[in-house]
VMD Tcl script that draws the C-alpha trace (Angstrom):
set ca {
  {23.30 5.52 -2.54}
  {20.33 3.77 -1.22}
  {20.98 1.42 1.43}
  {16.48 0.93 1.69}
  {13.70 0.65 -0.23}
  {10.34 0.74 1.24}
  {6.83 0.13 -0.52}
  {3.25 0.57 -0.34}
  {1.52 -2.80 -0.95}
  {-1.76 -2.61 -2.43}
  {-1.97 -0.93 -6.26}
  {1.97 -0.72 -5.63}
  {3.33 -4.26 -5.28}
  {0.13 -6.20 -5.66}
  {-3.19 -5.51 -7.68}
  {-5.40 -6.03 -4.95}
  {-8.40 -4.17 -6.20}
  {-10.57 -7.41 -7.05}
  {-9.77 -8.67 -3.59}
  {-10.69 -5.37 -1.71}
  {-14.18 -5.53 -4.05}
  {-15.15 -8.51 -3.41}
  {-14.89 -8.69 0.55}
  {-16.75 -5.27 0.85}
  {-19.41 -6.05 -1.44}
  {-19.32 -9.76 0.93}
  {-20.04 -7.48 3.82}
  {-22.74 -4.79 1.80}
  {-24.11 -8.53 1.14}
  {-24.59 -9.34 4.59}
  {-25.88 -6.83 6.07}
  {-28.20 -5.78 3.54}
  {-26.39 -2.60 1.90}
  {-26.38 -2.36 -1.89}
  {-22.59 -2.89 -3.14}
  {-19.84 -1.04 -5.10}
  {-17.89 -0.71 -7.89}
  {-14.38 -1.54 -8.48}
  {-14.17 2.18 -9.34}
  {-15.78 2.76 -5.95}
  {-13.45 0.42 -3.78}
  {-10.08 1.91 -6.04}
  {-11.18 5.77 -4.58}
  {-12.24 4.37 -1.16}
  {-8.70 2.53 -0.77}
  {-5.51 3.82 0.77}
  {-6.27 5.03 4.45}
  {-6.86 1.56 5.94}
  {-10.21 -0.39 6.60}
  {-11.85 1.74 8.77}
  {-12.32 4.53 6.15}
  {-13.19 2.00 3.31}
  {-16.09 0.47 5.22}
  {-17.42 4.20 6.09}
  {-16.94 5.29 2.36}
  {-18.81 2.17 1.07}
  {-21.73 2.69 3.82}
  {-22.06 6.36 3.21}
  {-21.75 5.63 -0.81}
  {-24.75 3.03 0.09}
  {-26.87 5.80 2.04}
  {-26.05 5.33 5.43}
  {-24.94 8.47 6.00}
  {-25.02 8.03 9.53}
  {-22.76 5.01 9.56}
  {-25.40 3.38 12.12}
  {-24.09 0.11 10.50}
  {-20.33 0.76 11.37}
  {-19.83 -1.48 13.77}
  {-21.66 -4.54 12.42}
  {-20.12 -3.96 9.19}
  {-16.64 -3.75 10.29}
  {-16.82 -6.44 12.32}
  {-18.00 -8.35 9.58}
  {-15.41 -6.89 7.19}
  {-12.65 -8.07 9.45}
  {-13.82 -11.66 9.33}
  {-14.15 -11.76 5.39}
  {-11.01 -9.89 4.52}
  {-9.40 -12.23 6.88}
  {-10.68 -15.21 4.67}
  {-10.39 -13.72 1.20}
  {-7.22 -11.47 1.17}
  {-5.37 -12.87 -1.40}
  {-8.68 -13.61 -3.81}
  {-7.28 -12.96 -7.24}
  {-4.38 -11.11 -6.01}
  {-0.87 -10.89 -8.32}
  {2.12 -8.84 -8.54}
  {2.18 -5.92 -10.94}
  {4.21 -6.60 -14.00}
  {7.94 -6.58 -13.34}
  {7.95 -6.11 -9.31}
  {9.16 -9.81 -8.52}
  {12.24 -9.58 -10.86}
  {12.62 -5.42 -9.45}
  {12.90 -6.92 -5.45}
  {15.69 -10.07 -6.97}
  {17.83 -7.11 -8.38}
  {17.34 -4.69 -5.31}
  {18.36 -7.85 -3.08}
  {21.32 -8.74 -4.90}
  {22.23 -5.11 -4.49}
  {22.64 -5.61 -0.91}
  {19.26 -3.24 -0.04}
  {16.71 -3.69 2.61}
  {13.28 -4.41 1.89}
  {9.92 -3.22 3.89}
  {6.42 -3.00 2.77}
  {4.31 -0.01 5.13}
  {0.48 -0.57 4.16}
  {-2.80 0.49 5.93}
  {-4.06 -3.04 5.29}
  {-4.68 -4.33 8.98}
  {-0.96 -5.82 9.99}
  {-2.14 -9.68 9.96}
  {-3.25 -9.21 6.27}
  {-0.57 -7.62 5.11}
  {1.82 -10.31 6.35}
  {-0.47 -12.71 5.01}
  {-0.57 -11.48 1.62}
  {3.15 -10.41 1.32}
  {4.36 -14.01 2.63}
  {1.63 -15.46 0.07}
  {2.64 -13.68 -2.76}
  {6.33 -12.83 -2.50}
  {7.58 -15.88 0.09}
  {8.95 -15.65 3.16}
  {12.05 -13.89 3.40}
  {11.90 -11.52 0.50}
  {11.14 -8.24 2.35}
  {13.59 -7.97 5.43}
  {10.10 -5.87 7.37}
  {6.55 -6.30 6.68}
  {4.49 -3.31 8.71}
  {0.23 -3.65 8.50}
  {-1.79 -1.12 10.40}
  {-1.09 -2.15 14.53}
  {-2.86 -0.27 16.93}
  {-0.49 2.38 19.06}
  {1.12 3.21 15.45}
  {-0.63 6.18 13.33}
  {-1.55 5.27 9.62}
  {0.20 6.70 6.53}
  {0.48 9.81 5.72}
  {1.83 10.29 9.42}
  {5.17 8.99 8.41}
  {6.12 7.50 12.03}
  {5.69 4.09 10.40}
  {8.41 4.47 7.61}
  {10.88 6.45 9.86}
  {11.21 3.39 11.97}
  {11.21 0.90 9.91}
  {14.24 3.43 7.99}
  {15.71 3.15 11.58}
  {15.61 -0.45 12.13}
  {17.22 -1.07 9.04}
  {20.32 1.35 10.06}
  {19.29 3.81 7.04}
  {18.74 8.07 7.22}
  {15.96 8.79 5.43}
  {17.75 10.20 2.90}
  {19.41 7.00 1.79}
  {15.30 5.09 2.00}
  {13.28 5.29 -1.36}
  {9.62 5.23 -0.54}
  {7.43 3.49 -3.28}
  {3.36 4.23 -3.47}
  {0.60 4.91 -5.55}
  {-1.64 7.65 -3.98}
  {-1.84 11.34 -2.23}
  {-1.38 9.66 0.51}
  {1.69 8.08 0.00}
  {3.17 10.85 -1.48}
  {2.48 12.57 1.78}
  {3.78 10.33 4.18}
  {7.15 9.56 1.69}
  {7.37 13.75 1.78}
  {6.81 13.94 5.40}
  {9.41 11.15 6.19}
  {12.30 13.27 4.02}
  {12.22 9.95 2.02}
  {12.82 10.20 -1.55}
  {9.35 9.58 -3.22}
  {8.26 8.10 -6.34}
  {4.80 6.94 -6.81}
  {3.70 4.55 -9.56}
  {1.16 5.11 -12.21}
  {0.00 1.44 -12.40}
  {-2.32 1.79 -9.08}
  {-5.40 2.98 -7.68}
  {-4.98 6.98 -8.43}
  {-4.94 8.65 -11.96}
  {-1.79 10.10 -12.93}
  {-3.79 13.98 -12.24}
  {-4.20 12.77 -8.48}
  {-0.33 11.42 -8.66}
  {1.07 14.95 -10.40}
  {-0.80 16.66 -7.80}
  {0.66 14.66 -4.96}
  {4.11 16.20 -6.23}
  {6.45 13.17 -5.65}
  {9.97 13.42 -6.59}
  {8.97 11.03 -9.73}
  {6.48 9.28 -10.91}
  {7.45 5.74 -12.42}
  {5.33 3.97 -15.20}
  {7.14 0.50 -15.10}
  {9.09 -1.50 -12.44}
  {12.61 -0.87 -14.26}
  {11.87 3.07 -14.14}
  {11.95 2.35 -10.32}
  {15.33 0.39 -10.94}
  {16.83 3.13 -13.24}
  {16.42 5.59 -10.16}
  {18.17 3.39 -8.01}
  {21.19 3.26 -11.34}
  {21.16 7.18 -11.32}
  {22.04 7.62 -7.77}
  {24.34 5.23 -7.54}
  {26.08 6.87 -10.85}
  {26.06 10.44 -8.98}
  {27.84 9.04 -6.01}
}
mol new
graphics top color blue
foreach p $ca { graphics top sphere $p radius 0.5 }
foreach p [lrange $ca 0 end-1] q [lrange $ca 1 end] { graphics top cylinder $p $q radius 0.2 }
display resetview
């Protein structure tokens, strides 16, 4: 029986991708780099902010990444400002998390969305109090797939990894979930095609919110 359920938060819980868009291409904007698709941003997502700012400057031509610095920094202050820009739930996650709660399970979202923004948009979207743990990239903590993250959050919430689920929606999710000896089902809804998902070799891959619930039914039937 699950006692946990932990998730990814952007293209898992939320459809962020308009959000993530529009404060790179801010940046690209600012600092004179042409900007990028939502196609773009939805590959360049998924191994925190750092990466997606070099992607986008080496997919603009600085393949040097001479602009890092001033493009982070300016990256940081827009996100900051526009994190929840057209963000919403996926269809059927709000009414998922009311069922998982009044089934006595823990909630945590693990995302490599800097730790202040993933608070912000979690409390913004979902209220205060719905996830029991809310864990953004902190400095001193490696970013998914190292799956240090999830095993304490597991921990503080007095579950084995074996009784967490891990929810996601890329390779690298599927990686850390896999690494953590968490069972692992990543969601077809997100940023990845379902090629890049079957590849990631998950225990499942869900299509709708209720799939996720129906796993959650199953094990409880087999204990």
């Amino acid at each position: 029986m699950y006692k946990a359920c932990i998730f990814d938060l952007d293209g898992t819980l939320t459809d962020t991708l308009e959000s993530l868009t529009y404060s790179v291409n801010e940046t690209m904007k600012e600092i004179g780099m042409p900007m990028i698709t939502e196609d773009q941003c939805r590959q360049f997502v998924g191994n925190g902010a750092r990466v997606l700012i070099q992607k986008a400057l080496l997919a603009g031509g600085d393949a040097e990444l001479t602009l890092f610095d001033r493009a982070f920094a300016a990256y940081g202050r827009i996100f900051d400002e526009n994190c929840t820009y057209h963000v919403s739930p996926y269809p059927g996650i709000c009414g998922m998390l009311r069922t998982m709660k009044e089934r006595g399970m823990k909630l945590g979202v693990v995302s490599n969305k800097p730790d202040r923004q993933a608070v912000h948009v979690v409390e913004e979207i979902f209220g205060k109090g719905t996830f029991d743990q809310i864990h953004g990239q902190r400095e001193g903590v490696p970013r998914k797939p190292d799956p240090a993250a999830l095993l304490s959050m597991a921990e503080v919430f007095g579950a084995d990894p074996s009784e967490t689920l891990y929810i996601g929606d890329s390779e690298v999710d599927g990686q850390a979930g896999k690494a953590a000896r968490m069972t692992t089902v990543l969601v077809s809804w997100g940023f990845r095609s379902r090629s890049v998902l079957e590849e990631a070799a998950p225990d499942r891959i869900a299509d709708s919110a209720e799939e996720i619930l129906e796993i959650i039914k199953g094990e409880e039937r087999d204990t």
